[in-house]
N, CA, C and O atoms as a Maestro MAE file, in Angstrom:
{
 s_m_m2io_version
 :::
 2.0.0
}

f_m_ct {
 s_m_title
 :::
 protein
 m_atom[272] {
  # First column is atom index #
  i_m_mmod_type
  r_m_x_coord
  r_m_y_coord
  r_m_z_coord
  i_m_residue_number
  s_m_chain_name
  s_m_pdb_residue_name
  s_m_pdb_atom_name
  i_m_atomic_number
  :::
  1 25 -119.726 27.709 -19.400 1 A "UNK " " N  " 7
  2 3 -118.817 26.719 -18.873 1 A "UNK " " CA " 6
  3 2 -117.957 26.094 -19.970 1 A "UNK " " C  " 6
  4 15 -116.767 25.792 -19.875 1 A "UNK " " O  " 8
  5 25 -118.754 25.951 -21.019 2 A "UNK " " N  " 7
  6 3 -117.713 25.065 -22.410 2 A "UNK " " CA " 6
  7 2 -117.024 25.957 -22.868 2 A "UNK " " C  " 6
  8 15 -116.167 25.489 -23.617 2 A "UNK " " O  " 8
  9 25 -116.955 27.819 -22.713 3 A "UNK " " N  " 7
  10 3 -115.940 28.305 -23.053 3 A "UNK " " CA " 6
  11 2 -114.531 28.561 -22.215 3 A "UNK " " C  " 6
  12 15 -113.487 29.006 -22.692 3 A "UNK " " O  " 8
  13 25 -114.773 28.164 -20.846 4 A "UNK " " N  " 7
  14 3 -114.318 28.101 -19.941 4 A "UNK " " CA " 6
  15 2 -113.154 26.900 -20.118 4 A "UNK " " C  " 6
  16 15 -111.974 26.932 -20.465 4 A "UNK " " O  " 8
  17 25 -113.987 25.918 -19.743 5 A "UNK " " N  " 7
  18 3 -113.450 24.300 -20.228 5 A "UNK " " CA " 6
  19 2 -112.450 24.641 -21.691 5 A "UNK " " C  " 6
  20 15 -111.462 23.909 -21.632 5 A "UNK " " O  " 8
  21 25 -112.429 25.247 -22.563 6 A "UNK " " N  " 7
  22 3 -111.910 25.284 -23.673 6 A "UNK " " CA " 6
  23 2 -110.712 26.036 -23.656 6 A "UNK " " C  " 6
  24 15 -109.744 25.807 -24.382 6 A "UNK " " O  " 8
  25 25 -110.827 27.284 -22.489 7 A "UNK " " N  " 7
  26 3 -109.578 27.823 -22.386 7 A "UNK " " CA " 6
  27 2 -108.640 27.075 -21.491 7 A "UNK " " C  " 6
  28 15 -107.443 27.359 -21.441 7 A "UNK " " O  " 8
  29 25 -109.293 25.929 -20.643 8 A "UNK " " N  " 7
  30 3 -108.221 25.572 -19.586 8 A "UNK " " CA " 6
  31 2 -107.206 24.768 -21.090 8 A "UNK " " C  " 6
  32 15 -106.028 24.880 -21.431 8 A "UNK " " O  " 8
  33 25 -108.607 23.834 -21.760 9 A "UNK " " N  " 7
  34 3 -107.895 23.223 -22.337 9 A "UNK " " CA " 6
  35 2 -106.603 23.268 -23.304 9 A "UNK " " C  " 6
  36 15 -105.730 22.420 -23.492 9 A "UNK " " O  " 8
  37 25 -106.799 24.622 -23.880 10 A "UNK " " N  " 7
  38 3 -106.068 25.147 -25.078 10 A "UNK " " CA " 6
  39 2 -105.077 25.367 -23.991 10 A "UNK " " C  " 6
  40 15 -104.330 24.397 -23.861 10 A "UNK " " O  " 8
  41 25 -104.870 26.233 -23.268 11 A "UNK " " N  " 7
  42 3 -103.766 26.258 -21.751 11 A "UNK " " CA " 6
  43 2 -103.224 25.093 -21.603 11 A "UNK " " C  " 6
  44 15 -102.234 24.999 -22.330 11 A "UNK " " O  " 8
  45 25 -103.375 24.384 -21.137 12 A "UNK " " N  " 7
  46 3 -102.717 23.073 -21.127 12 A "UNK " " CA " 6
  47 2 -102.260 22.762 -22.083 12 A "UNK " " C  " 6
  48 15 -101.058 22.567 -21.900 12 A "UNK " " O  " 8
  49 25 -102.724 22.484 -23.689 13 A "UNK " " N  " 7
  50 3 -101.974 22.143 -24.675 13 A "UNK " " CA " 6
  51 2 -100.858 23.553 -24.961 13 A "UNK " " C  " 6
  52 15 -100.317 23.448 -26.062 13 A "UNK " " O  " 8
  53 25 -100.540 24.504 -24.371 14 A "UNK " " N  " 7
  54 3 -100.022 25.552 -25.161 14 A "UNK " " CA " 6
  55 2 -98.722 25.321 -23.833 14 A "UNK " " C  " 6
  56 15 -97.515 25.388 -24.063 14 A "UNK " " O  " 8
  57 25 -99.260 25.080 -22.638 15 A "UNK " " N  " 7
  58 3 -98.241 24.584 -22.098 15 A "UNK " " CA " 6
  59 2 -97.308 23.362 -21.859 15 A "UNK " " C  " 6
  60 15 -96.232 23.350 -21.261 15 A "UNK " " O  " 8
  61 25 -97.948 22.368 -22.445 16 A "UNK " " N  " 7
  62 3 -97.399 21.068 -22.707 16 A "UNK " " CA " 6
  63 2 -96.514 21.292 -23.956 16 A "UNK " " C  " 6
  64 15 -95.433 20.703 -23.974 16 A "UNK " " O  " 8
  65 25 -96.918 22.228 -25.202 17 A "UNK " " N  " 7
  66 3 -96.352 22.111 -26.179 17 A "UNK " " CA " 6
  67 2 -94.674 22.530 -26.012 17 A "UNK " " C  " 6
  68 15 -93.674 21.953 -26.438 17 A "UNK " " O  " 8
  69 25 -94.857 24.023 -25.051 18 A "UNK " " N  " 7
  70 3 -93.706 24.326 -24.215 18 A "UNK " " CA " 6
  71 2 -92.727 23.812 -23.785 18 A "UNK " " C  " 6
  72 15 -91.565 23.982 -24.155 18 A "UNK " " O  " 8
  73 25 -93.302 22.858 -22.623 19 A "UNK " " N  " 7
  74 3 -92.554 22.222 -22.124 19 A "UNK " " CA " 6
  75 2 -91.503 21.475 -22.916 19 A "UNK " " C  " 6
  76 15 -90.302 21.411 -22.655 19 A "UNK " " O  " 8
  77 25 -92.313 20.783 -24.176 20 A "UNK " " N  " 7
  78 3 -91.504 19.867 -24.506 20 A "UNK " " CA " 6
  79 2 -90.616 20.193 -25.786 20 A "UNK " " C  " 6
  80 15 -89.959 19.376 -26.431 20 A "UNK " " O  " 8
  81 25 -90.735 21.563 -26.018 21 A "UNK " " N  " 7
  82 3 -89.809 22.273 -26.614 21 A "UNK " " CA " 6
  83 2 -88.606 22.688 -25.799 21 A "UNK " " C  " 6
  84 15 -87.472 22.530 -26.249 21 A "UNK " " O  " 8
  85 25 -88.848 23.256 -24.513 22 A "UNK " " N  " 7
  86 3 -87.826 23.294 -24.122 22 A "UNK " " CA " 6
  87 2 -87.302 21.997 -23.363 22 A "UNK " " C  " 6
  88 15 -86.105 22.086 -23.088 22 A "UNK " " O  " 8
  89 25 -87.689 21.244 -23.106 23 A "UNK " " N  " 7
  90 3 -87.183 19.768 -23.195 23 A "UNK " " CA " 6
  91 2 -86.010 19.210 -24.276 23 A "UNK " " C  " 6
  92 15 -84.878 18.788 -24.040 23 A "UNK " " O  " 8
  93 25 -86.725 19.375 -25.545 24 A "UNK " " N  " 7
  94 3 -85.723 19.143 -26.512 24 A "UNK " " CA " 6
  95 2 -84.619 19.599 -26.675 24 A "UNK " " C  " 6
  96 15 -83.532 19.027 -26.752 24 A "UNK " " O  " 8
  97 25 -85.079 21.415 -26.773 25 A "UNK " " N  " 7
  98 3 -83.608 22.833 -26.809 25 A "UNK " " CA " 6
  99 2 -82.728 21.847 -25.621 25 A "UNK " " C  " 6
  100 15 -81.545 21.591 -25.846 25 A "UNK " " O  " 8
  101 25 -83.375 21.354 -24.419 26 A "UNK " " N  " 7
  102 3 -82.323 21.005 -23.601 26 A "UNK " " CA " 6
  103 2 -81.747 19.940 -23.894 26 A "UNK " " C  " 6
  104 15 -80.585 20.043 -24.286 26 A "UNK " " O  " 8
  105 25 -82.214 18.902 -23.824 27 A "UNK " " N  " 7
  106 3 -81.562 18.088 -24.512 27 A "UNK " " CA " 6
  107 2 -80.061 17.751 -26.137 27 A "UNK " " C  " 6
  108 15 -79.095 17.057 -26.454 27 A "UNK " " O  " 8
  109 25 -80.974 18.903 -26.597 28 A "UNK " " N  " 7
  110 3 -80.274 19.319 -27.906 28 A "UNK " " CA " 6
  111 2 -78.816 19.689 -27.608 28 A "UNK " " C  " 6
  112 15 -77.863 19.128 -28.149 28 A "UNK " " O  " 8
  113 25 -78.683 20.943 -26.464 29 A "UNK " " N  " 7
  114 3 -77.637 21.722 -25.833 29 A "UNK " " CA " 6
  115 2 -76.465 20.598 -25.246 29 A "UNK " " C  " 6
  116 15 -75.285 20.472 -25.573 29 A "UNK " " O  " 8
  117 25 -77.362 19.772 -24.156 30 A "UNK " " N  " 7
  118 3 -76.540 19.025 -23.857 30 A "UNK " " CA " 6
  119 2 -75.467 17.842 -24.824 30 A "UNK " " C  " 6
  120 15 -74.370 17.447 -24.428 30 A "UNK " " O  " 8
  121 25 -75.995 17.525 -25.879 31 A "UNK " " N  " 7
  122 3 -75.912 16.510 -26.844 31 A "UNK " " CA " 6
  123 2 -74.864 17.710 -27.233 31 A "UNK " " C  " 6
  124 15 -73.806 17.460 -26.655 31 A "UNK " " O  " 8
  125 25 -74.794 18.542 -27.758 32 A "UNK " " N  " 7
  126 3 -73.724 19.591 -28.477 32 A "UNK " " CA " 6
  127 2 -72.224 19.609 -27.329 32 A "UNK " " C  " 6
  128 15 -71.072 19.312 -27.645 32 A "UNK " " O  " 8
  129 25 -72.716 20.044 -25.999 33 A "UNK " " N  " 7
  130 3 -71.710 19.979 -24.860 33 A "UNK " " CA " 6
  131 2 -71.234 18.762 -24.426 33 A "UNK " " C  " 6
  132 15 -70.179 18.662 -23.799 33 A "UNK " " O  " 8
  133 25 -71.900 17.881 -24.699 34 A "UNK " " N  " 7
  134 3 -71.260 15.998 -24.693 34 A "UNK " " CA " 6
  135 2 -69.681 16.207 -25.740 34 A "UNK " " C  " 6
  136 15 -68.518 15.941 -25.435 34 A "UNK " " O  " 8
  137 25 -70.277 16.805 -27.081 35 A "UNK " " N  " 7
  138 3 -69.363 16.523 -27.941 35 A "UNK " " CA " 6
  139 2 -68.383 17.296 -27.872 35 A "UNK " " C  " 6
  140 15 -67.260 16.888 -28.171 35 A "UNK " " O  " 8
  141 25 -68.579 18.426 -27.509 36 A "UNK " " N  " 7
  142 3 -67.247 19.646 -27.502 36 A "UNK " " CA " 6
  143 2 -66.571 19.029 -26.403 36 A "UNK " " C  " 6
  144 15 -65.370 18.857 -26.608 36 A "UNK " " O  " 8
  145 25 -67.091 18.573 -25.074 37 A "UNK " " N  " 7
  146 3 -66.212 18.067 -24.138 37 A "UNK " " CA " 6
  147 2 -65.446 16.887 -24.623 37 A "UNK " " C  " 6
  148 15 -64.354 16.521 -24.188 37 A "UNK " " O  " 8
  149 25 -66.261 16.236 -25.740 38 A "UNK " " N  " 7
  150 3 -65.513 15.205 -26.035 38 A "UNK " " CA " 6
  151 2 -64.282 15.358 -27.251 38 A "UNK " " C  " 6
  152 15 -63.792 14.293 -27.625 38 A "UNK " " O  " 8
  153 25 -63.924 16.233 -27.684 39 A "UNK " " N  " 7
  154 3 -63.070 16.481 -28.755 39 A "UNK " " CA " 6
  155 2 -62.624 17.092 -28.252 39 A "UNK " " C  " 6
  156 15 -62.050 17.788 -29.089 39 A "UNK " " O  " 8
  157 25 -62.297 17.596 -26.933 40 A "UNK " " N  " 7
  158 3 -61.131 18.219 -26.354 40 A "UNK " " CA " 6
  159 2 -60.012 17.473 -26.122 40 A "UNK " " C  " 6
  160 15 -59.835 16.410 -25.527 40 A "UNK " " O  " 8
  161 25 -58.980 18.549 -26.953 41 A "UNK " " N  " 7
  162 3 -57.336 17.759 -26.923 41 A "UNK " " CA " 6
  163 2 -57.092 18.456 -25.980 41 A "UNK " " C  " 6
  164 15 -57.775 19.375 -25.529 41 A "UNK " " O  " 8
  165 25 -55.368 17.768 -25.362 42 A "UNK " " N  " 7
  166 3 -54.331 18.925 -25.111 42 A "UNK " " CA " 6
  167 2 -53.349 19.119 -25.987 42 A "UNK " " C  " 6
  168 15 -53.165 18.637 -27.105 42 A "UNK " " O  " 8
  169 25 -52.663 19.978 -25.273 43 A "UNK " " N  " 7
  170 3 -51.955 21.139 -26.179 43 A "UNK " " CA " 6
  171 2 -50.471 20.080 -25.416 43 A "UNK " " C  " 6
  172 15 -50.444 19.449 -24.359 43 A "UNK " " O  " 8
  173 25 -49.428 20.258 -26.451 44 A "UNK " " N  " 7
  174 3 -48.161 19.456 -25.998 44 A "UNK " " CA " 6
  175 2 -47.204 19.926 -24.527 44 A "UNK " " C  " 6
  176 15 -46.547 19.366 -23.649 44 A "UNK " " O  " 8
  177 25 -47.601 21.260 -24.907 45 A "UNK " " N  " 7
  178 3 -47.455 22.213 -23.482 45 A "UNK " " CA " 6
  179 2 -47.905 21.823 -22.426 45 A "UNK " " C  " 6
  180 15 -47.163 21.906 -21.447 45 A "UNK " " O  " 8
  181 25 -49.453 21.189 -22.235 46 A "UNK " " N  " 7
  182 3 -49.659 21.387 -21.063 46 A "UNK " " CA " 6
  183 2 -49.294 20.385 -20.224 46 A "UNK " " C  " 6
  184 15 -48.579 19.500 -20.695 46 A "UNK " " O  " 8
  185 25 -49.676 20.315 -18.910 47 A "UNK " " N  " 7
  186 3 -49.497 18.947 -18.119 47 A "UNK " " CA " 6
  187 2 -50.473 19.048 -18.235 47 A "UNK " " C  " 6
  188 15 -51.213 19.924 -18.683 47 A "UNK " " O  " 8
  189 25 -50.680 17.372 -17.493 48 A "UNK " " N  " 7
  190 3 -52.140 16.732 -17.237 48 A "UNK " " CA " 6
  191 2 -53.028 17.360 -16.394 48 A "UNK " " C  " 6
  192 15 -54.234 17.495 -16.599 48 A "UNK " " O  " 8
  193 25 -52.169 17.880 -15.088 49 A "UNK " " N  " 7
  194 3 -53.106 18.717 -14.369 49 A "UNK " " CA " 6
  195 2 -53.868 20.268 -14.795 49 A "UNK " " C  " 6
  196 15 -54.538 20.979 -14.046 49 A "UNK " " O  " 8
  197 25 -53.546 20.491 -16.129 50 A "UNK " " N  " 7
  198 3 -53.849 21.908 -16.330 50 A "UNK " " CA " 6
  199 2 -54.674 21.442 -17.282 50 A "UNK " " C  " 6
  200 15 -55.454 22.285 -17.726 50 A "UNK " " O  " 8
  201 25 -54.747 20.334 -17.746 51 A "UNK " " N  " 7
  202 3 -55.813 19.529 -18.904 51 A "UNK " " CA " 6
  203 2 -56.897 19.389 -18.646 51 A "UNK " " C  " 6
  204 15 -57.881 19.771 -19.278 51 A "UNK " " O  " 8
  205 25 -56.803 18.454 -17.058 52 A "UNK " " N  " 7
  206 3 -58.039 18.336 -16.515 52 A "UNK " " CA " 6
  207 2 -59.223 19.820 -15.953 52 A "UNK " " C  " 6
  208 15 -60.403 20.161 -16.023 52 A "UNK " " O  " 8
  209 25 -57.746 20.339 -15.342 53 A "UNK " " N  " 7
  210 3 -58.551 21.713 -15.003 53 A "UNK " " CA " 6
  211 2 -59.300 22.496 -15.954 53 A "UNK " " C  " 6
  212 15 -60.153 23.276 -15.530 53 A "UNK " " O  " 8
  213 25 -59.078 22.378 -17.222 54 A "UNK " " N  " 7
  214 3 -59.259 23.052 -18.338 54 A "UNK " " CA " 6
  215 2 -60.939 22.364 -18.729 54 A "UNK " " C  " 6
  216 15 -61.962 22.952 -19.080 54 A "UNK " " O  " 8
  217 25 -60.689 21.002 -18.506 55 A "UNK " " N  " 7
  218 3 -62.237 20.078 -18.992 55 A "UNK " " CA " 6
  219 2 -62.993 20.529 -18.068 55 A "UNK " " C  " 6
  220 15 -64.087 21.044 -18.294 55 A "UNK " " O  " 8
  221 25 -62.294 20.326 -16.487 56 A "UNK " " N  " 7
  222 3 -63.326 20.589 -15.267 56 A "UNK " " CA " 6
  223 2 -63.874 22.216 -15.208 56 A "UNK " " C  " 6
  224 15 -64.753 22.527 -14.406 56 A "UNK " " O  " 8
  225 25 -63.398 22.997 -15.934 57 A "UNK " " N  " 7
  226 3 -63.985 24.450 -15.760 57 A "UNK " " CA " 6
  227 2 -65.049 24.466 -16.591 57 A "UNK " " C  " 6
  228 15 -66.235 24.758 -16.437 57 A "UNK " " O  " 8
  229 25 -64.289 24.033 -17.650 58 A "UNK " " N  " 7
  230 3 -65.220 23.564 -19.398 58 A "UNK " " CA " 6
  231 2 -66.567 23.354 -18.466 58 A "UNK " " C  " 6
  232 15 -67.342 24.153 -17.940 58 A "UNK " " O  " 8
  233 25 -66.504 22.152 -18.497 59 A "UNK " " N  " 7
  234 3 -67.828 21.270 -18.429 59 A "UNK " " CA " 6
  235 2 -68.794 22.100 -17.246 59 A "UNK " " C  " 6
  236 15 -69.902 22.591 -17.462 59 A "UNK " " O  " 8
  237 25 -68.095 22.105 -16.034 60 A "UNK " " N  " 7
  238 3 -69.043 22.992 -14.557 60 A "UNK " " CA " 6
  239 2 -69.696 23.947 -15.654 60 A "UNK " " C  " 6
  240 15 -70.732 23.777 -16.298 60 A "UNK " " O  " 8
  241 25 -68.662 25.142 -15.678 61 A "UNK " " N  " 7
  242 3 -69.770 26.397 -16.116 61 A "UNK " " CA " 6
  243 2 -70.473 26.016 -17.626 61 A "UNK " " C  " 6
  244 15 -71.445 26.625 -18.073 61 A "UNK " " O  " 8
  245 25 -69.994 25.224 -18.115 62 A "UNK " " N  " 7
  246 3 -70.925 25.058 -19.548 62 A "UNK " " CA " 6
  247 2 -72.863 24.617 -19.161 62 A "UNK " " C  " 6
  248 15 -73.962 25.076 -19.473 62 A "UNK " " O  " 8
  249 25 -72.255 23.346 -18.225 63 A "UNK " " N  " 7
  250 3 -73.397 22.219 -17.411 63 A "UNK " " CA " 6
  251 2 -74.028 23.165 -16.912 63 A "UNK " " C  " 6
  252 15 -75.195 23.219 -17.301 63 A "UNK " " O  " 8
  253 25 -73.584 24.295 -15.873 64 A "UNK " " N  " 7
  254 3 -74.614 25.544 -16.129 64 A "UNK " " CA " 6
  255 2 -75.553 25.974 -16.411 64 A "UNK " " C  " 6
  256 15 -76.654 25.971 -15.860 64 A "UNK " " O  " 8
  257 25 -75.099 26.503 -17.558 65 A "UNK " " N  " 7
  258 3 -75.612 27.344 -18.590 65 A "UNK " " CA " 6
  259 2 -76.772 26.656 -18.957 65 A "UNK " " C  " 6
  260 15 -77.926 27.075 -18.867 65 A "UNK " " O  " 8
  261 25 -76.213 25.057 -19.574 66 A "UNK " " N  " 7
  262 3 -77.438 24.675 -20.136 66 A "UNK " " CA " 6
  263 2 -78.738 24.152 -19.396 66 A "UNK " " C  " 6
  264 15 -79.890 24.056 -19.819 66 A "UNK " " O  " 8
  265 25 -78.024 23.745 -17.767 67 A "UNK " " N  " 7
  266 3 -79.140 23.288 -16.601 67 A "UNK " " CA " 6
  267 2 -80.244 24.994 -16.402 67 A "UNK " " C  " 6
  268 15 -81.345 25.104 -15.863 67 A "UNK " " O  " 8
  269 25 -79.801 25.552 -16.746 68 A "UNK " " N  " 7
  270 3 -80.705 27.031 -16.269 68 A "UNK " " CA " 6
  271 2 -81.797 27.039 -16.969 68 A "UNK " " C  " 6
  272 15 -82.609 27.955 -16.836 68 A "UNK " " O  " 8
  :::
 }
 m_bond[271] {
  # First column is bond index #
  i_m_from
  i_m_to
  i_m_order
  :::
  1 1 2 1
  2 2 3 1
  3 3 4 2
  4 3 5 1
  5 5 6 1
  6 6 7 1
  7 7 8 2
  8 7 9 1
  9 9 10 1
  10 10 11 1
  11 11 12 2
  12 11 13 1
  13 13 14 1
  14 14 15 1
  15 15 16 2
  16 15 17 1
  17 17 18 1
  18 18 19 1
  19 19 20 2
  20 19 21 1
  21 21 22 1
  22 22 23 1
  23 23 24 2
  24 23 25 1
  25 25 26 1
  26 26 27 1
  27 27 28 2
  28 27 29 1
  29 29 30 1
  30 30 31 1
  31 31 32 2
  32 31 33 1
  33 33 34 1
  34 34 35 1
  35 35 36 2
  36 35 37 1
  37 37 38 1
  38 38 39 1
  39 39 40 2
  40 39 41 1
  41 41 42 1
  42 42 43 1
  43 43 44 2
  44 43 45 1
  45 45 46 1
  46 46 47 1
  47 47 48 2
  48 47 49 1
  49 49 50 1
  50 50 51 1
  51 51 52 2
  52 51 53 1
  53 53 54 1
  54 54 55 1
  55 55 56 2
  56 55 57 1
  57 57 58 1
  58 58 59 1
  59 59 60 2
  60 59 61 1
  61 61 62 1
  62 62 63 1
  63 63 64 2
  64 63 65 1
  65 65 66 1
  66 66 67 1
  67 67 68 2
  68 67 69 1
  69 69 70 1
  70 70 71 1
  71 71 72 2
  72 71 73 1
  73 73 74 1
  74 74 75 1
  75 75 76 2
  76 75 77 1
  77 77 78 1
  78 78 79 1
  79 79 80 2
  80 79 81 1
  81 81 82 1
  82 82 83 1
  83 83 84 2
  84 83 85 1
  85 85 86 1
  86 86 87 1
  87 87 88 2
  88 87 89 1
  89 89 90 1
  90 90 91 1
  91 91 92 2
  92 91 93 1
  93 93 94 1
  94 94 95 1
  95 95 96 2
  96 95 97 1
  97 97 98 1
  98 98 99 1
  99 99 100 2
  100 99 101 1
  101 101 102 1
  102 102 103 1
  103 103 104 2
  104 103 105 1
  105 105 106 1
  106 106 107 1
  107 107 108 2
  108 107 109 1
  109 109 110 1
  110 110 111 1
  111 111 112 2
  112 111 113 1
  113 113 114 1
  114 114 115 1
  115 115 116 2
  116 115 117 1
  117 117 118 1
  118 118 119 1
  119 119 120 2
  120 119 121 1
  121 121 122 1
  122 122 123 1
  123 123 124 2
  124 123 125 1
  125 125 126 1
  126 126 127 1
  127 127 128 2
  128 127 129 1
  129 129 130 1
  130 130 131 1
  131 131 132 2
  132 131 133 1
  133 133 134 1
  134 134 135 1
  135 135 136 2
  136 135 137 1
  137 137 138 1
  138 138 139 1
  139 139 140 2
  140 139 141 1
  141 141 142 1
  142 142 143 1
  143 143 144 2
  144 143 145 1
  145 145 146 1
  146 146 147 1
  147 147 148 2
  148 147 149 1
  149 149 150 1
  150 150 151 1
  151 151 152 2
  152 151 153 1
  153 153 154 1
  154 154 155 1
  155 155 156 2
  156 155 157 1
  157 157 158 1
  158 158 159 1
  159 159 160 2
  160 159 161 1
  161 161 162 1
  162 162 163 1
  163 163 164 2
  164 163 165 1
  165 165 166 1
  166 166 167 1
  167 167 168 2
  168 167 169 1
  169 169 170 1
  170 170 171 1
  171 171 172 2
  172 171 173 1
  173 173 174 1
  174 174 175 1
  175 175 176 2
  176 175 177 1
  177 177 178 1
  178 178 179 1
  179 179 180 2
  180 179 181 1
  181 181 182 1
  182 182 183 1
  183 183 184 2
  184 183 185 1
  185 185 186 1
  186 186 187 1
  187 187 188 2
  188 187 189 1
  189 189 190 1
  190 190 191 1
  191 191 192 2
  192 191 193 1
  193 193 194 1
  194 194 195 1
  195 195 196 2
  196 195 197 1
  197 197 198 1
  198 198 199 1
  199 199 200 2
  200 199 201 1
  201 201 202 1
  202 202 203 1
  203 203 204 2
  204 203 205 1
  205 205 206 1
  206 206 207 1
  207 207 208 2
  208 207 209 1
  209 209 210 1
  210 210 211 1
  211 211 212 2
  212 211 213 1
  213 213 214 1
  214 214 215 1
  215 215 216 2
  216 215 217 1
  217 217 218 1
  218 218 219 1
  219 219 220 2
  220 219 221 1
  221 221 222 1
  222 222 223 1
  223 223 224 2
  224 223 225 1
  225 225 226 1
  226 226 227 1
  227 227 228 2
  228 227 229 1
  229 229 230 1
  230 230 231 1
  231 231 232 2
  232 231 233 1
  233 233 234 1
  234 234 235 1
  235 235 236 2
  236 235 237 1
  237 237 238 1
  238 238 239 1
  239 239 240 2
  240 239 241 1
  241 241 242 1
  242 242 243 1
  243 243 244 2
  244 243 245 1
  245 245 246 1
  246 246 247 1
  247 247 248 2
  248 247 249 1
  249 249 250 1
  250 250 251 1
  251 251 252 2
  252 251 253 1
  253 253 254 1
  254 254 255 1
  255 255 256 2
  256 255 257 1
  257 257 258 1
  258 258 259 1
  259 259 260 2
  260 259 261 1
  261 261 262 1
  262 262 263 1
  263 263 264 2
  264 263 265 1
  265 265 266 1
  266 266 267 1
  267 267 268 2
  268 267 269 1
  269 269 270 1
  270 270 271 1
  271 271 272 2
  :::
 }
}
C-alpha cells in the first residue's frame, strides 16, 4: 500500500509541477502579446479603419494561439 500511496503521490506532484509550468509559458506568452499589440503603429498610408482591422486580426488569431 505505501508503494502505492507513493506513486499517487509523486503523480500528483509531477502533475502539479506541470500545470504550473504551463501556467507560467501562458502567462509569459500573453505578457509578450500585450506588448507587441501594444507597440503597434500605423503606417501614414493607412486609414483608421484598416489600423484597427490590422490590431483586430493581430490580437483574435494571436489570443488563439496562445489560449490553446
Amino acid at each position: 500500500m505505501d508503494i502505492e500511496n507513493d506513486r499517487v503521490s509523486k503523480s500528483e506532484d509531477i502533475l502539479e509541477t506541470i500545470h504550473k509550468s504551463a501556467s507560467t509559458t501562458k502567462q509569459s506568452k500573453m505578457k509578450t502579446l500585450i506588448n507587441r499589440f501594444e507597440s503597434m503603429r500605423t503606417k501614414e498610408s493607412n486609414t483608421i479603419r484598416e489600423f484597427y482591422a490590422k490590431r483586430y486580426n493581430f490580437s483574435s488569431a494571436e489570443i488563439r494561439k496562445v489560449m490553446n
